[in-house]
TIMAR-684654 format. One line per 2 residues: number of its first residue (from 1); their letters; for each residue x, y, z of C-alpha. Coordinates in steps of 0.25 Angstrom, whole numbers, plus 5000, padded with zeros to 4 digits. Each point is the difference from the previous one (the first is absolute). Layout:
# residues N
NUM	a	X:Y:Z  ... $
This chain:
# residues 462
1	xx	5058:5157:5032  4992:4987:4994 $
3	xx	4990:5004:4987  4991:4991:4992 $
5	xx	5001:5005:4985  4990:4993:4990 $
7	xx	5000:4999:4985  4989:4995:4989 $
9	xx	4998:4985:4997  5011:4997:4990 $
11	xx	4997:4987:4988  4987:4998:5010 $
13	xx	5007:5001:5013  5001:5011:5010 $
15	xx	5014:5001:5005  5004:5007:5014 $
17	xx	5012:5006:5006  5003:5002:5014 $
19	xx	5010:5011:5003  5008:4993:5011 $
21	xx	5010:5010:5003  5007:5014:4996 $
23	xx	5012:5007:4999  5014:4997:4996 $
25	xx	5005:5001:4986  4996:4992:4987 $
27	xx	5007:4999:4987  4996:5008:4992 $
29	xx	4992:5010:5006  5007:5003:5013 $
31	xx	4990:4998:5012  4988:4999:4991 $
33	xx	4991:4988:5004  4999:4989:4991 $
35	xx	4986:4996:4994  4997:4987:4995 $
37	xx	4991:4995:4990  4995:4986:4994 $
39	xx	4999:4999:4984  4994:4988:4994 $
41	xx	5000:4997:4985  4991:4994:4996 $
43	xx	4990:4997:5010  5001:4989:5011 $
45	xx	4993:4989:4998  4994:4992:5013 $
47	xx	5010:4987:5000  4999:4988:5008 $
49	xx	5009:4998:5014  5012:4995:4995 $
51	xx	5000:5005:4988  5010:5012:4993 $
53	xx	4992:5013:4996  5000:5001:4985 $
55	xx	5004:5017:5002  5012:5005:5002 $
57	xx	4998:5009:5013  5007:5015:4996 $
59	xx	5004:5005:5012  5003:5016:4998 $
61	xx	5007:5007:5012  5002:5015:5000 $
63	xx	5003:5012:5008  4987:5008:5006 $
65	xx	5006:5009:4990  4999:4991:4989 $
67	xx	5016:4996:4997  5002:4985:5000 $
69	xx	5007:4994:5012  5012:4991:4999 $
71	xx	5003:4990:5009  4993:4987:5007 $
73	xx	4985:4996:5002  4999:4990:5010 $
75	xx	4988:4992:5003  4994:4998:5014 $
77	xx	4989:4990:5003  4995:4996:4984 $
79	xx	4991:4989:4999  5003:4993:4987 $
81	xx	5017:4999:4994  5006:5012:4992 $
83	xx	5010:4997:4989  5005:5011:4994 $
85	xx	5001:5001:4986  5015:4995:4995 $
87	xx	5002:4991:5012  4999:4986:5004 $
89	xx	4995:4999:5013  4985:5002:5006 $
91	xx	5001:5006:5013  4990:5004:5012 $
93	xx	5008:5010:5004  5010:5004:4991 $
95	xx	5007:5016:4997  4997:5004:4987 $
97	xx	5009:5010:4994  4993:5013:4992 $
99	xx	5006:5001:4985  5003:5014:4996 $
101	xx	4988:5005:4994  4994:4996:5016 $
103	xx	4992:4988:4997  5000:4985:5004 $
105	xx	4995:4990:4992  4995:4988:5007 $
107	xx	4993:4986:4998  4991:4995:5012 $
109	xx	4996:4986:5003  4988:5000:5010 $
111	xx	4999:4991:5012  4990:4992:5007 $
113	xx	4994:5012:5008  4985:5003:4996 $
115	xx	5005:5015:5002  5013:5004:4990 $
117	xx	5009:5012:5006  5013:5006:4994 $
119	xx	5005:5008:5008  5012:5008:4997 $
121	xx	5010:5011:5006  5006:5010:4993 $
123	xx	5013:5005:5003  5012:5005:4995 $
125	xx	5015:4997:5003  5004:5013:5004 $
127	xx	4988:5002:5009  4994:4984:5006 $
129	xx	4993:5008:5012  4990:5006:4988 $
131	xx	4989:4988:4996  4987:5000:4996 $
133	xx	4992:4987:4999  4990:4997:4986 $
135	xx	4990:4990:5003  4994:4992:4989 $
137	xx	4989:4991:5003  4991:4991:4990 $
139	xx	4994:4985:5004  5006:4987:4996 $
141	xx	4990:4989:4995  5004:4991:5011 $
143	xx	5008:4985:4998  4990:4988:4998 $
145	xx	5008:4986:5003  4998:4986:5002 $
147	xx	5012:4996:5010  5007:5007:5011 $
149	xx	5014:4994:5003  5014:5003:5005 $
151	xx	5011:4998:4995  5014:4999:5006 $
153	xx	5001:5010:5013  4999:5013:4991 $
155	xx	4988:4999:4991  4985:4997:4996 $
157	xx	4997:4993:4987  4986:5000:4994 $
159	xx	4991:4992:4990  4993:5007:4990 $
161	xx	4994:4993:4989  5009:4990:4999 $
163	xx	5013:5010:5001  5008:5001:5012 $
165	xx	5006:5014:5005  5008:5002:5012 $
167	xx	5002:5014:5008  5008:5002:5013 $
169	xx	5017:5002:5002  5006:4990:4991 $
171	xx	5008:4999:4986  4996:5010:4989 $
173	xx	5004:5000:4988  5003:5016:4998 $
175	xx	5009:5001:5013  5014:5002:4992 $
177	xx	5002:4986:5002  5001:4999:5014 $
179	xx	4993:4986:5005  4992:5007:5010 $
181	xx	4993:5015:5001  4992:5008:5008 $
183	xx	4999:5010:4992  4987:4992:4992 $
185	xx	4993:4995:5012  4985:4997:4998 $
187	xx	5001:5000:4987  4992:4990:4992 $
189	xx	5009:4993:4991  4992:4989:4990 $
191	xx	5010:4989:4995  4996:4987:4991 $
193	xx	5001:4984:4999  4999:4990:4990 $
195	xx	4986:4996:5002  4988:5008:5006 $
197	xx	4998:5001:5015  4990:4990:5007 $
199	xx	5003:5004:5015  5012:5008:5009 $
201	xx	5003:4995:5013  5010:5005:5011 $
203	xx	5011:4992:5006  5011:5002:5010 $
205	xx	5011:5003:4991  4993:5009:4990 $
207	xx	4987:4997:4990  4996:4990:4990 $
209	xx	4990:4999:4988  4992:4989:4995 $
211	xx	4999:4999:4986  4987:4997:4993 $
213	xx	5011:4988:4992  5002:4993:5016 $
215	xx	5012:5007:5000  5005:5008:5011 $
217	xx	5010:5013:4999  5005:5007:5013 $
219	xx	5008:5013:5003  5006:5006:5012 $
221	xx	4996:5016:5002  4996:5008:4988 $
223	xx	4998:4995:4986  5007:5006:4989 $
225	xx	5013:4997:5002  4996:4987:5010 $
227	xx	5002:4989:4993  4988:4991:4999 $
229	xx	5002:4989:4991  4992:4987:5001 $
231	xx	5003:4989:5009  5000:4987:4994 $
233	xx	5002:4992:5013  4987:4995:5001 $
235	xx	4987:4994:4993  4989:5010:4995 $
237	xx	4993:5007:5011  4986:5003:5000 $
239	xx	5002:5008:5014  5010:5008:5006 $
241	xx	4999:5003:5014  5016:5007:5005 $
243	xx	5009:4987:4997  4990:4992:4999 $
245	xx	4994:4993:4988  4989:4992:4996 $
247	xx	4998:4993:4986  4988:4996:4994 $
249	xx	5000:4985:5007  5001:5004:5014 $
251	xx	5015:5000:5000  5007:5009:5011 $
253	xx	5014:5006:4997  5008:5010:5008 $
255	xx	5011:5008:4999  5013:5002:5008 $
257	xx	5001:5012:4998  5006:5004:5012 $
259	xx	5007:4992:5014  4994:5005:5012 $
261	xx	5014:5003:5007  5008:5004:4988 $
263	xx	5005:5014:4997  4994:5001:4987 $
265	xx	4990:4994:4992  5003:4991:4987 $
267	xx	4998:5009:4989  4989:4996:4993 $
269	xx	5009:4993:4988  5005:4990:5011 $
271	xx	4985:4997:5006  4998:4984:4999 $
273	xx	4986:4996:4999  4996:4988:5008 $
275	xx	4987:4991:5002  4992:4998:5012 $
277	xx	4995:4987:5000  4987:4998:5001 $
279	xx	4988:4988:5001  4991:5011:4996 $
281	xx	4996:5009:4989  5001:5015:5003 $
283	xx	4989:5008:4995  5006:5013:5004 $
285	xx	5011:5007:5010  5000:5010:5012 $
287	xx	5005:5010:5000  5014:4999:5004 $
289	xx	5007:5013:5010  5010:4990:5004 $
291	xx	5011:4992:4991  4999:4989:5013 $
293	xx	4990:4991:4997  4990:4999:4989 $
295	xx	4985:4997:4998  4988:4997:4992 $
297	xx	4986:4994:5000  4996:4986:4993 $
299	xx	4986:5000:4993  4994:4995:5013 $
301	xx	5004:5012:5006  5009:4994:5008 $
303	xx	5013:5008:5005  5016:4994:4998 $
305	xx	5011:5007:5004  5014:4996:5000 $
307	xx	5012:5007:5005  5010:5004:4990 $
309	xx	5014:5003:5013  5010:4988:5000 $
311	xx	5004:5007:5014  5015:4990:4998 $
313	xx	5003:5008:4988  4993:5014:5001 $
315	xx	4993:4998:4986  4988:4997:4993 $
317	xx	4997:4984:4998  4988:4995:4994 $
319	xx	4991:4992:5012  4986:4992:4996 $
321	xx	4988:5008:5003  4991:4995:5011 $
323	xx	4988:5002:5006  4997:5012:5010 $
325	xx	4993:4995:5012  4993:5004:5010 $
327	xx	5006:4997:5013  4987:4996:5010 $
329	xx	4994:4993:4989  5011:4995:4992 $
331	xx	4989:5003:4986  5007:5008:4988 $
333	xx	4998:5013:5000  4991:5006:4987 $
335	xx	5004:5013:4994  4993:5009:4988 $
337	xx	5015:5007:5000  5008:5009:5009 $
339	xx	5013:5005:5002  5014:4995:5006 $
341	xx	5009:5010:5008  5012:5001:5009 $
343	xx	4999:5009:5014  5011:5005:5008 $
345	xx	4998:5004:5015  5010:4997:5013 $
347	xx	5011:4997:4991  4994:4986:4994 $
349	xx	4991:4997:4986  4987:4994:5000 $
351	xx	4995:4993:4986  4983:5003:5000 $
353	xx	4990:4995:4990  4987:5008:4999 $
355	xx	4991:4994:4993  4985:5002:4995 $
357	xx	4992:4988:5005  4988:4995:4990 $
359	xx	4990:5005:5012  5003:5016:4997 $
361	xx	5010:5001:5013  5016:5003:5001 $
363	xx	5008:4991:5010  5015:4999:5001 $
365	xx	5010:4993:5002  5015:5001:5005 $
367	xx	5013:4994:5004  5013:5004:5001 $
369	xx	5008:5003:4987  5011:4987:5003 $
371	xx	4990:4991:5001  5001:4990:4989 $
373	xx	4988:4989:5003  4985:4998:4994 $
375	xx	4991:5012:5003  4992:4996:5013 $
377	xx	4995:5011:5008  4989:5008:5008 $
379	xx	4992:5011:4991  4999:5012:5006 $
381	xx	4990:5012:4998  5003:5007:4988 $
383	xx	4993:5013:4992  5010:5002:4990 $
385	xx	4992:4994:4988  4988:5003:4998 $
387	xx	4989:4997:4988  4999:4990:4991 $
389	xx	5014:5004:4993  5011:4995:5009 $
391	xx	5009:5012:4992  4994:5012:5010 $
393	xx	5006:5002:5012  4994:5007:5011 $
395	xx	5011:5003:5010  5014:5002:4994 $
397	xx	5006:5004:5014  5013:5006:4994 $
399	xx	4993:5009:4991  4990:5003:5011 $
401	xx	5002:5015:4998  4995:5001:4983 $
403	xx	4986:5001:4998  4987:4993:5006 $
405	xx	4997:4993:4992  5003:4983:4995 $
407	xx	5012:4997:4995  4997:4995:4984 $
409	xx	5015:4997:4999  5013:4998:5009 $
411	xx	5014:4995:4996  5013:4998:5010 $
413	xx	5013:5000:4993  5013:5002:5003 $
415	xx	5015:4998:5003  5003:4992:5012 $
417	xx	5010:4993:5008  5003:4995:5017 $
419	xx	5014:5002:5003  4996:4993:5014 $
421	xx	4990:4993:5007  4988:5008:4998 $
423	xx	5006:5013:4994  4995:5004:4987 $
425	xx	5005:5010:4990  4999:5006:4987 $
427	xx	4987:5004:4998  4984:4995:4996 $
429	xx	4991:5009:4996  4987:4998:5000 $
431	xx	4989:5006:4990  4987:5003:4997 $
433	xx	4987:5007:4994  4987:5001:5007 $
435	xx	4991:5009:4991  5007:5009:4993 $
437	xx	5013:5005:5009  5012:4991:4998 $
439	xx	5009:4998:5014  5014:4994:5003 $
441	xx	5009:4997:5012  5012:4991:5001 $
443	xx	5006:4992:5014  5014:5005:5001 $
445	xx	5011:4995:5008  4997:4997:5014 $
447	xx	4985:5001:5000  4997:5014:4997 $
449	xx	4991:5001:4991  4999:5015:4992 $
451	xx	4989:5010:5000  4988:4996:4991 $
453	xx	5003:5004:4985  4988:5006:4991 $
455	xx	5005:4997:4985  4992:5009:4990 $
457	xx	4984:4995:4997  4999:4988:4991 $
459	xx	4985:4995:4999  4998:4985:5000 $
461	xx	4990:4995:4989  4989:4991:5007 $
């Protein structure tokens, strides 16, 4: 027999509970049902997503007969993190053990839904098939950010008035020491640097921050316990695009920051900075999805790339920028910006630029990933740019499945590695925000790529 029981609004909200099942014993009270209600002192206040709720949430569980019930309440399905009061750990689903007055004391950290949901089942020890389920529901203002990126294959890190937080399954800093928990995952975990945040940017071993000094600072996963000191291998930067830098002279630097076939990436302490040659100033980067080659446009418009694989030594080498060309013509290609991006398909890599011409219209170009000469090729029809910011993507194939709209922002990180011609390993995930709805997926080993991830609702400013 199923019953739906209601009780008044408690601290200015209403509180349910769904009798799920009856029968069997309970402690104490023998085979009376258990009742659950939701106490809150004071008053909740409406917080931000993201943010701890500022009341302890009193959870009173009791007999249908009004004894207290001793035991466990688990949670099943709760939208934000629970942490109960005299613990370390924020957990999404955790058991919460009922003091002997029959009361929990909880602390609630809201998530990135616009609907916040604690959904909790009562039950007892001595008597698990007996549950009831309390819902408490109140909105979240949602989470307004400047940048969307990955970091490492486990987490998203966001911009935020010139703060940077990361959320996702990585390193925490409340996990009993253990370098790595689930136990935390989504949370949003803020962590500082030594100067204020200009830009973040995404690159295959993890995420990296410019600093508003020219300084650049990266991590690998989550950010408190990451260590994200700055890196001193290279000039003051004016733009950051992945591993690659530009400085205020037109300079273009990049970082190894991890060989194409090796097993792992060079930790970020071991990343060597190297200059691209150039004849030309650059006046700003594309975006890089790929750590093979590297690209940027002169005040002309003109496009240089250069490929940064010395296929001898499986590493990155720093090559002179030249000129993309148009194959039929042989004239250099102009670009308003774009993006650079590696494809797998049939077991072999292709390198493609897609750029936003000065005429309104996107064109690509590819090649295969080994190839190591000057950009000449035929442009093909491309609608993945579109307007006059070269930033919004259109079509994000990948992450086809989230949303309708234009993609404001996209990122690809990642662990990778070949163990044999044209294998690849590890993972790369890719992610992105269109509107409101943040989505992730990652390439894992052999091809398959995992079902489409929907990460909690962060709003991206304009």
């Amino acid at each position: 027999m199923t019953m739906t029981a209601r009780f008044p609004a408690i601290g200015g909200l209403a509180c349910a509970v769904l009798l799920v099942a009856c029968g069997g014993s309970t402690e104490p009270g023998g085979g009376a049902s258990i009742t659950v209600s939701m106490l809150l002192s004071p008053e909740p206040r409406v917080g931000a997503a993201f943010s701890v709720n500022a009341d302890t949430l009193v959870i009173d569980v009791r007999t249908s007969t009004g004894l207290p019930v001793h035991g466990v309440i688990a949670t099943d399905g709760t939208t934000g993190w629970l942490k109960q009061v005299g613990r370390t750990l924020w957990e999404r689903a955790p058991l919460l053990g009922v003091d002997s007055s029959g009361r929990v004391r909880v602390l609630w950290q809201a998530s990135g839904s616009p609907k916040q949901e604690l959904h909790l089942a009562a039950g007892s020890f001595t008597a698990p098939r007996v549950q009831r389920v309390a819902y408490l529901t109140q909105a979240a203002l949602p989470l307004t950010v400047d940048t969307v990126v990955t970091s490492g294959v486990g987490a998203v890190c966001v911009q935020q008035g010139g703060r940077v937080g990361c959320t996702g399954d990585g390193k925490c800093a409340s996990c009993n020491g253990a370098a790595s928990s689930t136990h935390e995952a989504g949370r949003l975990h803020w962590f500082g640097f030594s100067a204020p945040i200009a830009s973040i940017t995404s690159t295959i071993s993890g995420a990296c921050a410019l600093l508003t000094d020219g300084n650049t600072a990266c991590w690998d996963g989550l950010g408190p316990d990451s260590v994200a000191t700055n890196d001193s291998g290279h000039p003051p930067f004016v733009e950051l695009r992945g591993s690659v830098g530009r400085t205020a002279t037109g300079a273009v630097w990049v970082a190894a920051v991890a060989a194409p076939y090796s097993d792992l990436p060079l930790p970020f302490a071991e990343r060597k900075w190297l200059r691209m040659p150039s004849d030309s100033a650059i006046v700003s980067l594309l975006e890089h999805y790929t750590d093979l080659f590297v690209c940027g446009v002169t005040a002309s418009s003109a496009l240089m790339c250069a490929s940064t694989l010395d296929p001898a030594r499986s590493t990155v080498r720093s090559r002179p920028l030249a000129l993309v060309r148009n194959q039929d013509s042989n004239t250099a290609v102009r670009a308003l910006g774009g993006y650079a991006k590696e494809s797998y398909a049939g077991g072999s890599s292709t390198t493609t630029l897609v750029v936003l011409r000065p005429s309104g219209t996107s064109v690509a170009y590819s090649r295969s990933f080994s190839d190591t000469t000057a950009w000449i090729g035929i442009p093909t029809v491309d609608s993945s740019l579109s307007g006059p910011d070269a930033r919004v993507r259109d079509c994000v194939v990948v992450l086809g499945g989230c949303g309708s709209a234009a993609w404001r922002s996209v990122s690809q990180s990642g662990r990778t590695y070949n163990e044999h011609i044209s294998y690849e390993g590890g993972f790369r995930k890719t992610c992105g925000i269109r509107g409101v709805i943040v989505c992730h997926t990652y390439l894992a080993r052999g091809y398959q790529t995992s079902s489409l991830v929907t990460v909690d609702t962060i709003l991206l400013a304009p």
